[in-house]
C-alpha positions as CSV (number, residue, x, y, z in Angstrom):
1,X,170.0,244.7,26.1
2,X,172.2,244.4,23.2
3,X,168.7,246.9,21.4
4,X,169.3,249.5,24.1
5,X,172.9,249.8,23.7
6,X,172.5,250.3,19.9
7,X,170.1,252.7,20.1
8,X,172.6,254.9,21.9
9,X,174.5,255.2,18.8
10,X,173.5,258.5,17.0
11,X,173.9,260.1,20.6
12,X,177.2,261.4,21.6
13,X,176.4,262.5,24.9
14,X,175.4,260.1,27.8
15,X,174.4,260.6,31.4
16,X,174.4,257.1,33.5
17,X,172.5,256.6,36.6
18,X,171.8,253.6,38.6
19,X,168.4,253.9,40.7
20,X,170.2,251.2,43.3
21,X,168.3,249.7,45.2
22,X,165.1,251.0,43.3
23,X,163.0,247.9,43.9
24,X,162.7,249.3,47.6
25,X,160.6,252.1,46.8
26,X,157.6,250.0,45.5
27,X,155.0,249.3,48.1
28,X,153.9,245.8,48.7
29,X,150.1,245.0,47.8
30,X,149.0,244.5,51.3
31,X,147.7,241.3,50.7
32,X,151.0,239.7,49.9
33,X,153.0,241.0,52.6
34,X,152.6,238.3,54.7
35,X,153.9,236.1,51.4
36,X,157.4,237.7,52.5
37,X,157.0,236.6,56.0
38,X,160.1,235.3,58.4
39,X,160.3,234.2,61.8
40,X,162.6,234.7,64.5
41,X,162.2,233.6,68.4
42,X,160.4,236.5,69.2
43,X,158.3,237.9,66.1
44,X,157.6,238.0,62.7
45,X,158.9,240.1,60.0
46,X,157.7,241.0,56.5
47,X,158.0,243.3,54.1
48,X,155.9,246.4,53.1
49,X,158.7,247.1,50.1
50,X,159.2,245.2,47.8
51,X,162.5,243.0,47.9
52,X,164.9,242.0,45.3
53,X,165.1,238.3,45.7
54,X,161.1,238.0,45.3
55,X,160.1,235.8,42.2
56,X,158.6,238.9,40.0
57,X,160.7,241.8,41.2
58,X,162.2,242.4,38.2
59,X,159.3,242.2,35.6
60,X,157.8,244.7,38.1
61,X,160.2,246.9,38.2
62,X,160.8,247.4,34.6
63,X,157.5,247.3,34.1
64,X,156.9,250.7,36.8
65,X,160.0,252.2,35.1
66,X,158.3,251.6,31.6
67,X,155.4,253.5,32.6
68,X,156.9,256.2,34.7
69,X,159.2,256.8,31.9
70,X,156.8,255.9,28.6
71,X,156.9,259.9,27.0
72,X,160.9,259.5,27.8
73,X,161.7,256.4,26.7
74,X,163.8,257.0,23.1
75,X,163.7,260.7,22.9
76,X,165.7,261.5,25.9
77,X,166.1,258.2,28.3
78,X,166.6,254.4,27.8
79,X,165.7,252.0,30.8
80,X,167.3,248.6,31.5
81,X,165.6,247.6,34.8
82,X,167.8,249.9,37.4
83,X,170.0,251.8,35.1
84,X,168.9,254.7,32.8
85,X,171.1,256.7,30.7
86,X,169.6,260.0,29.3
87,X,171.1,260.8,26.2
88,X,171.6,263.7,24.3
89,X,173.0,265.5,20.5
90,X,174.1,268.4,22.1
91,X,175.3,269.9,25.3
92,X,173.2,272.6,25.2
93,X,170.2,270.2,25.8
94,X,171.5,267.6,28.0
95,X,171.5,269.6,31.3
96,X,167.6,270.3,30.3
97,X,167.0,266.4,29.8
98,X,168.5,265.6,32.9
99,X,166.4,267.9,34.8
100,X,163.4,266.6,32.8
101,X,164.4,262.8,34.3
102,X,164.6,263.7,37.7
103,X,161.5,265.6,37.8
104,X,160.2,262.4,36.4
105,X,161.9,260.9,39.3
């Protein structure tokens, strides 16, 4: 963490955004959903989105946000798992990378 914040030092602008909840948008492999089974008196449950609590949820996540992000990361956006901040030199520009990150989004 501590090489992400320091590479935010040349850039006086910043623009925080936590993707909460994030790890719900990736779909499940079918073939582990029924790993995330649960069982009440009537039926069973499991998930077709990922879950937080699940063993590699993290790795994964970063991982996805790593690749969605890999002609980003460094120029205009740094990644820590759910929180990116898009950085810029100038105002003029900033406005532009943000628009860049959420169409990335």
């Amino acid at each position: 963490m501590e090489a992400k914040t320091d590479s935010l030092q040349t850039y006086p602008i910043w623009y925080f955004l936590d993707a909460y909840k994030g790890y719900h948008q990736i779909q499940m492999a079918r073939q582990y959903e029924d790993k995330t089974a649960f069982y009440t008196a009537d039926v069973t449950y499991y998930y077709t989105k990922m879950s937080f609590g699940l063993k590699n949820a993290g790795a994964t996540y970063q991982h996805m946000m790593d690749n969605l992000f890999q002609h980003q990361i460094g120029r205009i956006v740094d990644v820590y798992v759910d929180d990116l901040v898009i950085k810029s030199r100038e105002e003029e520009t900033m406005i532009g990378n943000i628009k860049e990150t959420f169409d990335t989004l």
